[in-house]
N, C-alpha and C positions, 0 to 999 in steps of 0.2 A: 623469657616468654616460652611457654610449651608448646609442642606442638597440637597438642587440642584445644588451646586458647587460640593459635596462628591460623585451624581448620575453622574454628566457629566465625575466624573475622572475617575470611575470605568469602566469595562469592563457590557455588557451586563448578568444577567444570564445566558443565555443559552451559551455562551465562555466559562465562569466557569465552567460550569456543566462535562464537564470531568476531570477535575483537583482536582474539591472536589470529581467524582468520585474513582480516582487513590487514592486521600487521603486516604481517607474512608479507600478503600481497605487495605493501606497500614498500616495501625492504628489495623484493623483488624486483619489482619494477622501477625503483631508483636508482639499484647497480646498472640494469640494463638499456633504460634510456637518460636522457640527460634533461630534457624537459618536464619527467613524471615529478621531480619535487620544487615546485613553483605555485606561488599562491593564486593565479592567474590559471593555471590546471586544476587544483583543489578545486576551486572555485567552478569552473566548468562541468567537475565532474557532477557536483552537487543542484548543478542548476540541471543537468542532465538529467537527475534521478528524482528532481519534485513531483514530477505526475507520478508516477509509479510508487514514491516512498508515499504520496497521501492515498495512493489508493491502496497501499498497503498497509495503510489502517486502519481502516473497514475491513479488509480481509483479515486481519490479524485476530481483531473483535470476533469472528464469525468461525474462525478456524479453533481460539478458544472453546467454543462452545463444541466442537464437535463436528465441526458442521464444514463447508466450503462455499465457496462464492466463482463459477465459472461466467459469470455477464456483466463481473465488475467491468472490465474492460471496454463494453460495447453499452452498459447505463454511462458510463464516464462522456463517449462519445457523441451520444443522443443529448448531454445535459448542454454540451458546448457548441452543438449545433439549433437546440432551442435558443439559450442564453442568445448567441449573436443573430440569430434569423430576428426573434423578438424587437435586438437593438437596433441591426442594419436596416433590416425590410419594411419593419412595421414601428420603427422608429418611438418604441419602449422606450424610458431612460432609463440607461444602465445599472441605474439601483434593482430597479424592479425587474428587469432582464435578468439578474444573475440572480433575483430570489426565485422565480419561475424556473431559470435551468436548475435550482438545488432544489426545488419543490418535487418535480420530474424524479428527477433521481431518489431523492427519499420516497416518493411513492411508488418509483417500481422498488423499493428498499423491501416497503410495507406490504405488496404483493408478494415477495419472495418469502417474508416472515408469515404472512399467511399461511401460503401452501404447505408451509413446512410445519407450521403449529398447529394448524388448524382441521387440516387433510391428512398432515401427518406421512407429505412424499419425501421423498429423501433430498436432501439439499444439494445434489449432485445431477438430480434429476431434473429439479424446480429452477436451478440456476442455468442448466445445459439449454431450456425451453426457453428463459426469460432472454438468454443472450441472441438466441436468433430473434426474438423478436423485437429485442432494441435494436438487434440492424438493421431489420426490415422495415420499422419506424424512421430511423436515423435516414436511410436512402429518402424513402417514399417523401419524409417530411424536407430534404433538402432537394433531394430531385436528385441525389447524387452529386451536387455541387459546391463547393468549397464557398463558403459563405467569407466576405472579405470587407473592407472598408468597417471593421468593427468602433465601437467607439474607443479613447483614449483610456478610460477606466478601467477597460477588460484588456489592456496591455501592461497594465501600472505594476503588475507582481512581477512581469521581465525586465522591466527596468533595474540597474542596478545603483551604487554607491560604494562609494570609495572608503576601505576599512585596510587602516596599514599599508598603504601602496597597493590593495586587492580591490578588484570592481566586485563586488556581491550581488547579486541578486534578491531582491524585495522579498519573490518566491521562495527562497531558500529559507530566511528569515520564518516565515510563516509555516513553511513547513517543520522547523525543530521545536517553533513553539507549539503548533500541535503536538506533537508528539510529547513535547513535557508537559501537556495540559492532561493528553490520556492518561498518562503514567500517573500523573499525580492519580485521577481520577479511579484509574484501577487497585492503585496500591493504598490509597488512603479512605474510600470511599464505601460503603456497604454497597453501595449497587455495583462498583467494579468488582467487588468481591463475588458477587452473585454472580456474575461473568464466569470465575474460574469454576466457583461452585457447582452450575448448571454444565459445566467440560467434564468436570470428574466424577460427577455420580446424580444423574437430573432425578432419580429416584429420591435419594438421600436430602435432596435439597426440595425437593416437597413434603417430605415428612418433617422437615423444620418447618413449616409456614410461609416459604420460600415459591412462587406458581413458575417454573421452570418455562412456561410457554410465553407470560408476560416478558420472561429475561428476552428468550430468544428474539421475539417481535422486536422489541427495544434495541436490541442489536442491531436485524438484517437492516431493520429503519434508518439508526446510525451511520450505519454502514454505508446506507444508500446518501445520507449529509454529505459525508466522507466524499464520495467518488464526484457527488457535485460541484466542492472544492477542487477537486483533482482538471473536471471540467473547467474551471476560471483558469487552474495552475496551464493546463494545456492550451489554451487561447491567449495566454498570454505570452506565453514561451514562444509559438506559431505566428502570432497576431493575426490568426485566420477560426476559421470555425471547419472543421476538417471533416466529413462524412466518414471515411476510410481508415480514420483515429481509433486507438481502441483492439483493435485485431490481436494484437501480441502481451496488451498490457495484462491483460488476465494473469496468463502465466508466469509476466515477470514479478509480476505481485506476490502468484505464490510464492515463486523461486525465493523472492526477498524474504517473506515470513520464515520458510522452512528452515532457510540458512541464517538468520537470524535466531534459530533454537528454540521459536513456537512448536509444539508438537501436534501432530493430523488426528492424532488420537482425543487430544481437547485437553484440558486442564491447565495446561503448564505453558507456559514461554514469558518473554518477557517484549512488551511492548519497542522499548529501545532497540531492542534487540532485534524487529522488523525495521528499523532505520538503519544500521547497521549492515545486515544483510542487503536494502538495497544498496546501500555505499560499496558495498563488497562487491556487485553485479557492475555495477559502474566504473570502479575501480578497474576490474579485471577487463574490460571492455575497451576502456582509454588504455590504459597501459599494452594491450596487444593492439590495438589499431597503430600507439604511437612508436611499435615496432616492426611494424607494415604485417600483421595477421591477417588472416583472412576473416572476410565473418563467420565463415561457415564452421571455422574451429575456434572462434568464440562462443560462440552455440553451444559445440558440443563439449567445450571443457564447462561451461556453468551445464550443461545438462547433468554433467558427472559428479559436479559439484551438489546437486541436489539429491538425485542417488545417494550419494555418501554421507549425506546431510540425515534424507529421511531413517538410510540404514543405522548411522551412530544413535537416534531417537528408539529404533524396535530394540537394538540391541538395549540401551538404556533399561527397557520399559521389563524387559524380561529380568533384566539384571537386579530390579528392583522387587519383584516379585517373591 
């Protein structure tokens, strides 16, 4: 086999590059502690990381295009504080609870793809505005208080089962099959295509018959599906409906896309590759907790990690030029 047969079958570096990062990690932190290679940890870390890897699929969608999403984290919050007020308070059956909390959130999905298609503000802008206003909703509509006694349905995705001596979690489950249901849909599909299309050049892709601003809408909307899932994954994880939920996940959604090798500039990444990254965020979290870290320098090594993340993507981008 030649080496230009062995280039064409491989996958790009930069695809790899979170997989040998997640490696690495894991290699790491198996010499160093004794409990990080146990399928009972796996397990944990992955139940850890369902709210944030599904909301890092709407982000992912959005970051394609060019674009950002800073109120994923606080529409995620608002969807799971409807959902269980609906169910607890005003004693909704929890079918119709959790289609009202994804309703919420896909329509503030569809306010975000407005503003941004239609007015034409920057998505940095439109998302910085939407997220103080899902927390000021989120408070106002709970009172500030932790919504509890939810029904048994809207816990069902924390439960787990017994797979080879490991307890799983339902949510974890739903969470990869998402993710292979995007992938498929992006890689095989003319409208995921469109996706990439409308990140690389929205001009180019209205001169084919392509309307760049239908993609977007379709997206942030998605997008907003996306975080309502995220809302069931986090009420169920909790078993509570949390006001104060939401505050951090934003960012760690980005962190996951970026280090996953989606690029900020639109076009390019690879969906999987946002699951991965949050695995990598999770990973490196458990394994320094489970060497008595601090958090605060958990923090800041994934801050760095993100840095070095977005800097390998500019260098990339020039490199290509």
């Amino acid at each position: 086999m030649t080496a230009t047969t062995l280039n064409a079958k491989l996958p790009p570096l930069g695809q790899l590059g979170p997989f040998i990062a997640l490696l690495i990690a894991c290699i790491a932190f198996g010499f160093t502690t004794d409990q990080f290679f146990s399928g009972e940890n796996f397990s944990l870390i992955l139940q850890q990381v369902t709210v944030v890897g599904v909301i890092a699929i709407g982000q992912t969608l959005i970051i394609l295009t060019a674009g950002i999403d800073l109120s994923c984290g606080m529409i995620m919050a608002l969807g799971s504080i409807v959902m269980t007020k609906l169910a607890a308070d005003m004693g909704l059956p929890a079918p119709l609870a959790i289609l009202a909390g994804i309703a919420v959130t896909a329509g503030f999905g569809l306010v975000n793809g407005l503003l941004v298609t239609r007015i034409k503000l920057p998505p940095f802008i439109v998302t910085l505005g939407t997220f103080n206003i899902a927390f000021a909703i989120t408070q106002l509509y709970s009172g500030a208080q932790t919504v509890t006694e939810v029904p048994p349905m809207m816990t069902w995705f924390g439960s787990t089962f017994a797979l080879g001596g490991t307890n799983v979690a339902y949510g974890t489950v739903l969470m990869i099959l998402l993710y292979l249901g995007v992938w498929f849909w992006l890689r095989e599909t003319g409208a995921g295509r469109h996706v990439y299309a409308v990140g690389n050049n929205p001009e180019a892709t209205r001169l084919v018959g392509i309307p760049p601003e239908r993609v977007l809408l379709g997206v942030y909307v998605l997008a907003g599906v996306f975080y309502g899932i995220a809302s069931l994954m986090s009420v169920a994880r909790t078993g509570v409906g949390d006001p104060n939920a939401g505050q951090t996940e934003n960012l760690d959604a980005i962190t996951a896309v970026v280090l996953g090798g989606t690029s900020l500039f639109g076009g390019r990444g690879m969906i999987l590759g946002s699951l991965v990254g949050a695995v990598v965020v999770g990973v490196l979290r458990n394994g320094l907790t489970l060497m008595g870290v601090s958090s605060v320098y958990q923090v800041l090594i994934t801050g760095i990690l993100v840095i070095v993340a977005v800097t390998v993507d500019q260098l990339s981008r020039k490199g290509g030029r």
